[in-house]
C-alpha positions in Angstrom: 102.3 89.0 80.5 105.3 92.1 81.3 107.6 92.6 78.6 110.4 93.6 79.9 113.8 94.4 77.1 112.0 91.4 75.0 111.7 89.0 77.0 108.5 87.5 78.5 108.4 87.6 81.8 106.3 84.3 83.9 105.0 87.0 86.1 101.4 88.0 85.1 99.6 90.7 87.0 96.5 91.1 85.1 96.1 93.6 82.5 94.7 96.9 83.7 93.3 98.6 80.3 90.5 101.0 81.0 86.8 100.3 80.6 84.0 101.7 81.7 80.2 101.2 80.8 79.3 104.8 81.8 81.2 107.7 80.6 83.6 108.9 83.4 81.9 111.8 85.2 78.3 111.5 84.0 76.1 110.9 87.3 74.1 107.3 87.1 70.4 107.8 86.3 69.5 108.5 90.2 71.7 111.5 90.1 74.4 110.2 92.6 77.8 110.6 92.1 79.0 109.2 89.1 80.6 105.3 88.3 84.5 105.3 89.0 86.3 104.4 86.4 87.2 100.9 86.2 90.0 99.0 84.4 89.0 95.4 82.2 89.4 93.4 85.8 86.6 95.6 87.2 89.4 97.5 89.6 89.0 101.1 90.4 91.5 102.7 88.1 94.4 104.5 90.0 93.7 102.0 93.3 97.2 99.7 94.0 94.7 96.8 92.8 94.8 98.2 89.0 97.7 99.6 88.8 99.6 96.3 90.1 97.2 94.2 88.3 96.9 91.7 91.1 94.6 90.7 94.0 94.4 92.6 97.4 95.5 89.2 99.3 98.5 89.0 97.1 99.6 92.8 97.5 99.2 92.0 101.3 101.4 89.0 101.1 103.7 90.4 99.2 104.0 93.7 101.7 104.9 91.1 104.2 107.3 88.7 102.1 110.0 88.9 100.3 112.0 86.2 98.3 115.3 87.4 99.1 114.7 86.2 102.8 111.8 83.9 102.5 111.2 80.0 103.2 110.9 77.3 101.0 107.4 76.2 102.8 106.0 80.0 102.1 107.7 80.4 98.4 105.9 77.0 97.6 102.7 78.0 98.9 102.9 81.5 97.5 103.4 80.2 93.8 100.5 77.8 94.6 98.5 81.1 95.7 99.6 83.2 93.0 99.3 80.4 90.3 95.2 79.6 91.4 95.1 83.3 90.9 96.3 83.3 87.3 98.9 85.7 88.6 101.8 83.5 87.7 102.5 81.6 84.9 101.8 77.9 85.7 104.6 76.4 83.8 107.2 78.7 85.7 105.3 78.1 89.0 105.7 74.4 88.4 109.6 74.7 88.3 109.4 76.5 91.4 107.5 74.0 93.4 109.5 71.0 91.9 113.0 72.4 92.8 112.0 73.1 96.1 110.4 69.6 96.9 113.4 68.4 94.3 116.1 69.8 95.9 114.7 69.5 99.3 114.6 72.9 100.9 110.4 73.1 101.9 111.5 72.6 105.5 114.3 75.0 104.9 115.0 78.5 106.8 114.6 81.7 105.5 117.1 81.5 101.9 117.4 84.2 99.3 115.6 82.7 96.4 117.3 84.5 94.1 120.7 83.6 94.5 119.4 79.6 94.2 117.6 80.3 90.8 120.5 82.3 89.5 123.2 79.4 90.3 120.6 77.0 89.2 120.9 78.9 85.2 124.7 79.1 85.8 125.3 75.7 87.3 123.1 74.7 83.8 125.0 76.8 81.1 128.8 75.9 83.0 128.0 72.3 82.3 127.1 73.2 78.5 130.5 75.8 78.2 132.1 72.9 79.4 130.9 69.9 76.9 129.4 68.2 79.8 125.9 68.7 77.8 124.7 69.9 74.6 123.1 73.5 74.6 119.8 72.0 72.7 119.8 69.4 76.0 120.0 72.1 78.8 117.8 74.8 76.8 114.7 73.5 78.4 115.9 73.9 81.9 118.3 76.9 81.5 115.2 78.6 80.0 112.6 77.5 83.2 115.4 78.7 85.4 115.3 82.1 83.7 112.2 82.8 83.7 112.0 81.5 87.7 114.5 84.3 88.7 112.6 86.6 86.1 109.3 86.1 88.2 111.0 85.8 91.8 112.9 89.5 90.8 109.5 90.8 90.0 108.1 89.6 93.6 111.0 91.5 95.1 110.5 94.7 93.0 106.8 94.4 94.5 107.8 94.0 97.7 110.0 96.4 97.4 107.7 99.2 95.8 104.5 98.3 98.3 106.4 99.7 101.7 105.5 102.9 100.2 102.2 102.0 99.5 99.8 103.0 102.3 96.8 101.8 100.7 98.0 98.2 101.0 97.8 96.9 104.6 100.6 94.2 105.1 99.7 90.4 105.8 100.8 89.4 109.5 104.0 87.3 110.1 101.4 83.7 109.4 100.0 85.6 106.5 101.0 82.8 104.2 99.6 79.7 105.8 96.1 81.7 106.7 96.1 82.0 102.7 96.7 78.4 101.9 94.5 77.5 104.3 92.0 79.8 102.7 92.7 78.6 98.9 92.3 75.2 100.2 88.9 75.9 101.7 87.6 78.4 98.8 88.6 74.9 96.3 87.1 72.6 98.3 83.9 74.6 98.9 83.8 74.4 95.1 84.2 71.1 94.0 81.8 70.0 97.6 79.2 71.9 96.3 79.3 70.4 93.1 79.8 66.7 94.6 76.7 67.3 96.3 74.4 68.8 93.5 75.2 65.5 91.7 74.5 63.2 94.7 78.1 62.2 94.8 79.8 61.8 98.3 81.6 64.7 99.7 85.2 63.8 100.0 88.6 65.4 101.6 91.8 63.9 103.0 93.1 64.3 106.2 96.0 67.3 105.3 92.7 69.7 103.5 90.7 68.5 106.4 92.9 70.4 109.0 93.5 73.1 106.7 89.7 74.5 106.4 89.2 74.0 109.3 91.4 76.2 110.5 90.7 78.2 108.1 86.7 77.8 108.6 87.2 78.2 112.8 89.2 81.2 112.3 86.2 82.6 110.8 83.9 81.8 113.8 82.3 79.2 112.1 81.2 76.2 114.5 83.1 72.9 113.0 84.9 70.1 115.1 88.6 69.1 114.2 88.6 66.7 111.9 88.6 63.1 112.7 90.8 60.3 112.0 88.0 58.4 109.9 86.6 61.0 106.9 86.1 58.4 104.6 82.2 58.4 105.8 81.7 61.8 105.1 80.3 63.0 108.3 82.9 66.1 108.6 82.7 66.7 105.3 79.1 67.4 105.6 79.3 69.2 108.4 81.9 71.5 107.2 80.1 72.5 104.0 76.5 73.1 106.2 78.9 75.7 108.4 80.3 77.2 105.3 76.8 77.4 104.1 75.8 79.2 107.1 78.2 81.2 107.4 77.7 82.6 103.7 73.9 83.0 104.4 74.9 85.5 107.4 77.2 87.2 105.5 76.2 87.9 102.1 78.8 89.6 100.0 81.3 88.9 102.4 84.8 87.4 101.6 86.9 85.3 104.4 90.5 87.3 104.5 93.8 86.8 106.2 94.6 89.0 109.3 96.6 92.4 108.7 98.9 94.3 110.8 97.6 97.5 112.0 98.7 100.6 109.7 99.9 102.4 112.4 101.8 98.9 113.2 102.7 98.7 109.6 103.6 102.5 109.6 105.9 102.3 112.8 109.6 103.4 112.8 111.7 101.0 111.5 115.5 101.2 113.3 115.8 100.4 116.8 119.1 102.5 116.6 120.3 104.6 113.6 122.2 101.8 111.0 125.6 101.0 111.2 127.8 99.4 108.5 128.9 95.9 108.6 131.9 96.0 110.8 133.6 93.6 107.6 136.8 96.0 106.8 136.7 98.1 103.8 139.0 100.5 102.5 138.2 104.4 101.4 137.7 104.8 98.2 141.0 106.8 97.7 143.5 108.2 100.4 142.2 110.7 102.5 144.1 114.0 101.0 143.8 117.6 101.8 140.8 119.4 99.5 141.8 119.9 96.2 141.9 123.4 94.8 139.4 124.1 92.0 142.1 124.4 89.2 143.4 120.5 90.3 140.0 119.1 90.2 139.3 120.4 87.1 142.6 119.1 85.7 141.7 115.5 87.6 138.3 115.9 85.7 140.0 116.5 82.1 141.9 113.5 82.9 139.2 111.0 83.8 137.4 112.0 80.7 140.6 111.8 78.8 141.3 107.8 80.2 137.5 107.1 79.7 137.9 108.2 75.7 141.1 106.1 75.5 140.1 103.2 76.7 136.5 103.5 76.1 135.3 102.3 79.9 133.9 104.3 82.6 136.1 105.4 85.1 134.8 103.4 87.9 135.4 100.3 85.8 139.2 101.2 84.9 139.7 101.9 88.7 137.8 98.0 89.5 140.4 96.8 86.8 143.6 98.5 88.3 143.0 97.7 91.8 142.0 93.9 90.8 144.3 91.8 90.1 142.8 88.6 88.5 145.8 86.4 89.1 145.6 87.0 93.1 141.5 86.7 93.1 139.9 83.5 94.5 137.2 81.9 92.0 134.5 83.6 94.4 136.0 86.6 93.9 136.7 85.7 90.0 132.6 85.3 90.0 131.9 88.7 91.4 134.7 90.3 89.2 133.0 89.0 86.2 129.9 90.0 87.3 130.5 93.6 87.9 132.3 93.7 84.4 129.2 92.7 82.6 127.2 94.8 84.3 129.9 97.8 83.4 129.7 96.4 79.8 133.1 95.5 80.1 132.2 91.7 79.6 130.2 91.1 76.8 127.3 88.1 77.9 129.3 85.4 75.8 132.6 86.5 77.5 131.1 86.2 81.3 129.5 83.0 80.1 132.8 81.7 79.2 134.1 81.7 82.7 131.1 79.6 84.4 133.0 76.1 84.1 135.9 78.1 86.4 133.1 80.1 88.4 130.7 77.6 89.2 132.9 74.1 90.1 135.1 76.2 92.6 138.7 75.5 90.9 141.7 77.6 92.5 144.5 79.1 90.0 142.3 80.8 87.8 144.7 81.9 85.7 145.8 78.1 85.2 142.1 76.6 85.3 142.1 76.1 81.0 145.9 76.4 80.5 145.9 73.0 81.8 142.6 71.6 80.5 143.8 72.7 77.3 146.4 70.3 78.0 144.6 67.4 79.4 142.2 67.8 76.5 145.0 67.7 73.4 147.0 65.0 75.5 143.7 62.6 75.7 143.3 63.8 71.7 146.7 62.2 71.1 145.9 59.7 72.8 142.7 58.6 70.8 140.6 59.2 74.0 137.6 60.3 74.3 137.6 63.1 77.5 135.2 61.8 80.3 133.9 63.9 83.3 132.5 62.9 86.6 128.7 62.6 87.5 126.8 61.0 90.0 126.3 57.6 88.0 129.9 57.6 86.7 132.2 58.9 84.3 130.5 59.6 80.8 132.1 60.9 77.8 131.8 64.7 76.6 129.4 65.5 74.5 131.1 68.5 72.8 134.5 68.1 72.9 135.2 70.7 70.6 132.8 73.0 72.2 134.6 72.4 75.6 137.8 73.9 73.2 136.4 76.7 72.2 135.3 77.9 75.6 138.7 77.1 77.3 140.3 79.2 74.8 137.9 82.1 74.9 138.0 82.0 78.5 141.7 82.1 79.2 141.6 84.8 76.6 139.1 86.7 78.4 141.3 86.5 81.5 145.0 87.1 80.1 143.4 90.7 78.2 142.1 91.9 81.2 145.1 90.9 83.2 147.1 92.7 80.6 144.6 96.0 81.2 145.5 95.9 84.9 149.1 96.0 84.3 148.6 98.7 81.5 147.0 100.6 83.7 149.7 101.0 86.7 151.4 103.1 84.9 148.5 105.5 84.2 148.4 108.4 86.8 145.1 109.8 85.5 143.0 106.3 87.1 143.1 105.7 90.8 142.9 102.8 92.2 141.1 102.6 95.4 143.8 102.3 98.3 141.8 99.0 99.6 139.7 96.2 98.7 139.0 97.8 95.0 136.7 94.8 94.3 134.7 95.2 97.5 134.2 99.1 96.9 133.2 98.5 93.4 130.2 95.6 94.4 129.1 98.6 97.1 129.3 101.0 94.3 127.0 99.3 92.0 124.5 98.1 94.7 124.4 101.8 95.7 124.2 103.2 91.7 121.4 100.7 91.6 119.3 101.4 94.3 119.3 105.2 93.7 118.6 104.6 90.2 115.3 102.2 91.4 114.3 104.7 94.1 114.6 108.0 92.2 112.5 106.2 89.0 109.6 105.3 92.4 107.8 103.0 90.2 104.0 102.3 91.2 103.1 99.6 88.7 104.3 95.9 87.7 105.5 96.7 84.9 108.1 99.6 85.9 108.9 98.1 89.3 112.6 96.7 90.2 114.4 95.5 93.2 115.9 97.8 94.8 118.8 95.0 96.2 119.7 91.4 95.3 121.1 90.5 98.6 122.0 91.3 102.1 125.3 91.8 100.9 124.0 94.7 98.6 122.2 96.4 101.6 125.4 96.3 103.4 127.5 98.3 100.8 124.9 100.8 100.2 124.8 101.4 103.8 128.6 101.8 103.7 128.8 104.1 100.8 125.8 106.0 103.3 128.3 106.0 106.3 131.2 107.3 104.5 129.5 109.9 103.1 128.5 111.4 106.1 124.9 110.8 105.8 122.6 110.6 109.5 120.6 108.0 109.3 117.3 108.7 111.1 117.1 106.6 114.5 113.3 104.6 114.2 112.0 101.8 116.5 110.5 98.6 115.9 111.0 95.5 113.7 112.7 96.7 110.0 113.1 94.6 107.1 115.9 95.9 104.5 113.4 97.5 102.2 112.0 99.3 105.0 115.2 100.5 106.1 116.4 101.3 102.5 113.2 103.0 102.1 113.8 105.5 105.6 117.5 105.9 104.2 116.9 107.4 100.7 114.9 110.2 102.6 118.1 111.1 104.6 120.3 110.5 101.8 118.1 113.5 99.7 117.8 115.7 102.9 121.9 115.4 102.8 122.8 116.1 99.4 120.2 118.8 99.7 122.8 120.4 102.2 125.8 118.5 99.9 125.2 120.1 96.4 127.2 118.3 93.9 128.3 115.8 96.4 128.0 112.1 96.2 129.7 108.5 94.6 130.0 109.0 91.3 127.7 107.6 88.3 129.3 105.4 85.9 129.4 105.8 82.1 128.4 103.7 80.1 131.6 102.1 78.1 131.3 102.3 74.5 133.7 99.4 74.1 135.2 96.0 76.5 137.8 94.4 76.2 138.1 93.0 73.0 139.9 96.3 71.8 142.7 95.1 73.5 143.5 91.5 72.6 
């Protein structure tokens, strides 16, 4: 298991301790070289094997895919792969595999699995904030869905950290289907073998049938395509004698999935060098003539001077002045919220507190619990027990009083930081950004992020993250690149994001290598939200 800040992570690369029966360095008894040092798995210690704690099939799948664009056929078959494995925890790959047959999205296009997960937890805890369900009720699935997006973030951190792994060659684009039909073969070579050391027929449906023997032909092995009638046996037979032979020519040897060439793999990534979305965003402040040394110093003393007062970075005062929550659509609302906890402006409980008005897509949010406040005391008066709508019906609450307290700590949360915004107009020493403060802020923090993951170059599970949640992420930290002035190197071929992120924190060092003391600012951390000024 990875611990990661306490919690237990359903994500398990095996542990990669060290052991060795011979003493590192000592030459065997023939006077060769000497053993290489080997973790408790029996991986060569310092190989990407050991230090990621998982199987060289599942580093080259996970070169190839990642969750944030990936299919709901290929996530199902990966958990299956990973779970078989015992690289994944089977409980959290089961809630996987049931929301995506559940929810039907197998036969969907390529979704960021992430974002489902996460609205799937949110979509769970709104219902409890808002009385629809009690908190004991949910736990179970608010939990599974936690440690789903736990394990999928974990995938994209790997996916994320192996482009700069040249030791790992990367699965080809059907990667995924040659390694299910390669786990299906490997289980039913086991349990065949078994069958037929007992004298019991040799059985396989139709679906397995096709799928080792593609897997099995791909291999050279001689084996018809299945028939329609395999309740005899026949095929069966024959597919285990051809395994059979096949093992007896190649002793030792392991059936694999096909790998793109490292020079392939290795190939520039932009056809031409990157260009922002063309989605209009503001500069961060109004372009103005340099500043003279004695001004920014003053500028400086004042920043730090509003950052004491109100105990927030700058960069979150300057989201909160340019934001104002009255004029924000609930979408908006949601990211706003977001960014605040992040900032530590938002305490956990105090973002929570706005998922009923986040999650069911109400307009007015400054209104949203003002009047079901009022709908709730008037059906109080009225002896009535509140109902809400669900697919069966209307049922009744089941914690009216919960549903209260959430109302009233929500619209609380909303009129203090409405009443920072206004504060803050009158304060010259935070400036606002001239447009679309919100917007510059979610680029901001996608950038901070992604420098922070990239200059930590983690090379384990346990230390990896994602570099980026979404497409939308990429396409602020490639803004944040262009208005900086950074040249992004032109490449060709095929990219994925990670690649491209990957080519563009290379330029981004060569430029602030020629750009001393140049670059977004890093926000603070706040040593105190909101609740100072209720």
């Amino acid at each position: 298991m990875i611990v990661n800040n306490g919690l237990t992570v359903s994500f398990r690369p095996q542990a990669a301790a060290v052991f060795s029966s011979r003493v590192q360095g000592v030459a065997d008894e023939g006077g060769g070289k000497p053993e290489p040092l080997q973790d408790l798995n029996g991986r060569v210690v310092g190989t990407p094997e050991s230090r990621y704690g998982l199987s060289t099939r599942t580093l080259q799948l996970l070169k190839q895919y990642d969750v944030r664009s990936m299919s709901g056929r290929d996530l199902y078959a990966l958990t299956e792969i990973l779970g078989a494995n015992d690289e994944m925890d089977g409980e959290t790959a089961a809630v996987i595999r049931a929301d995506i047959a559940n929810k039907g999205w197998k036969g969907s296009g390529e979704v960021n699995t992430l974002e489902i997960f996460s609205k799937r937890r949110d979509d769970e805890m709104a219902g409890v904030k808002a009385g629809e369900v009690s908190l004991r009720f949910a736990d179970y699935a608010i939990k599974g869905y936690e440690r789903a997006q736990q394990t999928l973030e974990k995938l994209a951190a790997l996916h994320d950290a192996l482009q700069s792994e040249d030791d790992v060659q990367s699965a080809t684009a059907d990667g995924m289907s040659q390694a299910t039909d390669l786990l299906n073969l490997e289980r039913w070579a086991r349990s065949a073998e078994k069958a037929d050391a007992n004298g019991q027929a040799l059985l396989v449906d139709q679906e397995t049938a096709e799928s080792i023997g593609r897997a099995m032909r791909r291999a050279g092995m001689e084996l018809p395509p299945p028939s329609s009638d395999l309740e005899d046996g026949a095929w069966a037979r024959q597919a285990l004698q051809a395994h059979r032979t096949w093992q007896f020519r190649h002793p030792g040897d392991k059936l694999g999935i096909d790998l793109k060439p490292a020079d392939e793999a290795d190939k520039k990534v932009f056809k031409e060098a990157a260009k922002p979305s063309t989605e209009a965003v503001g500069e961060q402040l109004p372009q103005q003539a340099p500043a003279s040394p004695a001004k920014k110093a003053a500028e400086a003393m004042a920043g730090l001077q509003a950052q004491a007062q109100y105990g927030m970075s700058l960069s979150m005062l300057q989201l909160i002045k340019g934001a104002d929550i009255a004029s924000l659509s609930v979408e908006q609302v949601k990211q706003y919220s977001q960014l605040l906890r992040t900032g530590g402006v938002l305490s956990e409980d105090d973002a929570e507190s706005l998922l009923p008005l986040t999650q069911r897509g109400m307009v007015d949010p400054m209104s949203y619990y003002k009047r079901d406040l009022s709908w709730l005391a008037d059906m109080k008066a009225k002896g009535l027990t509140p109902q809400y709508a669900t697919a069966g019906g209307m049922a009744d609450l089941a914690n009216v009083e919960g549903r209260v307290r959430n109302d009233q700590q929500g619209q609380g949360v909303l009129e203090r930081l409405q009443a920072l915004h206004q504060a803050l107009q009158d304060d010259d020493r935070v400036k606002a950004a001239a447009t679309d403060s919100l917007g510059q802020a979610g680029d901001q923090a996608a950038f901070e992020r992604w420098a922070h993951v990239e200059q930590q170059d983690a090379r384990n599970a346990e230390a990896a993250e994602p570099e980026f949640r979404s497409q939308k992420d990429v396409d602020g930290i490639f803004r944040i690149l262009h208005r900086l002035g950074v040249e992004l190197t032109p490449m060709q071929g095929d990219s994925s994001a990670s690649q491209r992120l990957g080519q563009a924190w290379k330029d981004y060092q060569n430029w602030r290598s020629s750009h001393p003391g140049e670059g977004p600012a890093v926000a603070r951390a706040p040593a105190r939200g909101i609740d100072a000024y209720a």
